[in-house]
C-alpha angles and dihedrals in degrees: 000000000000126000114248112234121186116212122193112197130147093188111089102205086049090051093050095043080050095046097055092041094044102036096063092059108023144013103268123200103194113195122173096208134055099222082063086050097062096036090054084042090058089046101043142040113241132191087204153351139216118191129178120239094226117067142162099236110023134347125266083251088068088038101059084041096059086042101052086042084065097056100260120153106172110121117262124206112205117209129201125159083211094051116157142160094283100042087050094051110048080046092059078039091051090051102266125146117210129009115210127185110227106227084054101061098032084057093054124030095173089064098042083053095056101048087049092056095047101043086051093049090053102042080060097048083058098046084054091044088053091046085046088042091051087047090061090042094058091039094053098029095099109028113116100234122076107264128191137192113199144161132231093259086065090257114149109223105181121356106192116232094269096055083044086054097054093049102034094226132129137246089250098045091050097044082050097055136052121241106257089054088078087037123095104252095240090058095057107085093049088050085051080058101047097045093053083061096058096038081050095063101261126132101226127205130237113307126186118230138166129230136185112220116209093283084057091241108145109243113179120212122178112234135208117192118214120182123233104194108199095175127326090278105043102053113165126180125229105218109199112183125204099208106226110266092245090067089071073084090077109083098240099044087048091063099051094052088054088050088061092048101065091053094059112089097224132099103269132169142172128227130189129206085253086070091247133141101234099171134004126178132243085254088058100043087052092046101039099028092241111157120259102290098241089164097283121128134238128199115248085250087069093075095014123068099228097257086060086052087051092048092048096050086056101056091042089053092046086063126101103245090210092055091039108103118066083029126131130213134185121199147169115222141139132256126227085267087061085252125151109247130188112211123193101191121198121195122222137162135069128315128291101005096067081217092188143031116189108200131196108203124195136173112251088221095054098048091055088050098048102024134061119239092250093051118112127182126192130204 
């Protein structure tokens, strides 16, 4: 099937030099006025469009404007037989393709073919790479760590809502910019680095790099690059961060952390400074005989006899608060029921507060029964 073309020329010898160029090969529509062009645009679907810059109701400037306002996105080649440097610049501007000069065409129709056919073939390789790109975007919207599309250049072509969220940028302010723009400058050549590897086809680990979100304020995210081939010409790199575990601290992310932890099927719950159970799992409340966590709080005592709270404290006392967060503890101590308890405790909030202690909590008696003496599990 042939590809459609619209051409837009007021001139009839033009019209007739472009008609026996252009049929051979495509279906041509030949109007003479532009008003005609952007009412057969509206009706048809077109591969491509060459307007003349010289016509009768309004320019081609004005013509390519009013196309690209409808929504419009074929290429448009705009000829004058008086093109220069200007003319050429407010139609890129304007939103035009390609500018031909039309003595030029008309003298060589090898070369205006194929210009037609590449711009074309381009113009649908583009089309494919935003429907991919709106794939990705539906697939990573909603995951809960910051995700990033990007091309080799820097560009950043999709940032999930997460990674929206720790910047406090919008969709339209990060699409616009490339990557290292929201990145410290002295991080920038290491993420230059980091990112070859990816583009190179190599799956990278976790790398830490800092950001500045829209109030400047410097946010770091570990990053790991994955690269999407699409094609050896077109490599993009997947960026997944981990956020560090002392940003849980901010309210939002807080809650979503709590979100993935109801879904985990340990025994998982969450302790302030206050000594207060913030958050337990379904797992906890069967084990421990804690209510339905419906966002009350409990005191630790609720889970903890009073001699295990003592012991706790202690430990938690004995820490460095500078090297808190990000630290692990084991400990043997007794629930409220005299039971023998195992608690892996994880530290997470800001410095030096220790805003937050996850706890997984196991009976002693069950972990003899179902492990080996040798098993270990981390939080």
């Amino acid at each position: 099937m042939k590809s459609r073309l619209l051409v837009v020329e007021d001139n009839g010898d033009h019209q007739n030099i472009l008609r026996k160029f252009l049929e051979p090969v495509y279906e041509v529509d030949i109007v003479s006025h532009a008003s005609a062009g952007l009412e057969k645009q509206s009706r048809h679907s077109y591969e491509l469009v060459l307007v003349d810059f010289d016509l009768g109701d309004m320019t081609g400037l004005d013509f390519i404007r009013l196309v690209r306002d409808s929504g419009r996105v074929y290429p448009i080649v705009l000829m004058s037989s008086k093109m220069s440097l200007e003319l050429s610049l407010n139609a890129r501007e304007a939103g035009g393709t390609f500018c031909a000069k039309k003595e030029e065409i008309f003298a060589q129709k090898a070369e205006l073919l194929r210009l037609i056919a590449y711009l074309i073939k381009k113009a649908n390789r583009e089309i494919k790479l935003r429907k991919l790109v709106a794939l990705y975007a539906q697939i990573l919207e909603d995951i809960q760590f910051p995700m990033i599309l990007m091309e080799p250049s820097g560009k950043i072509l999709l940032a999930n809502r997460k990674f929206r969220e720790i910047l406090n940028a919008s969709s339209d302010e990060l699409i616009r910019n490339k990557l290292p723009r929201f990145v410290e400058k002295s991080h920038r050549p290491e993420l230059l680095l980091f990112t070859k590897q990816a583009f190179a086809g190599n799956e990278t680990e976790y790398f830490p790099v800092h950001f500045l979100n829209s109030r400047n304020q410097r946010v770091k995210i570990n990053l790991k690059g994955r690269p999407v081939f699409l094609g050896k010409s077109v490599p993009w790199i997947l960026l997944e961060g981990q956020p560090e575990p002392q940003q849980i601290s901010q309210t939002q992310s807080l809650h979503n952390f709590l979100t993935w932890l109801r879904e985990v099927h340990h025994s998982l719950i969450v302790v302030d400074a206050a000594e207060q159970l913030i958050f337990w799992n379904a797992e906890a409340a069967h084990i421990f005989q804690l209510p339905e966590f419906r966002g009350q709080t409990l005191p630790l005592d609720q889970l903890l006899e009073m001699e295990s709270v003592r012991k706790l404290r202690r430990h938690l006392s004995a820490l460095d608060s500078s090297e808190a967060p990000g630290t692990s503890l084991k400990l043997e101590l007794q629930n409220r029921m005299g039971e023998q308890l195992v608690l892996s405790c994880r530290f997470a909030g800001d410095v030096p507060a220790r805003s937050y202690l996850i706890l997984r909590a196991e009976k002693r008696a069950e972990i003899v029964e179902s492990r080996t003496p040798t098993e270990t599990v981390e939080i």
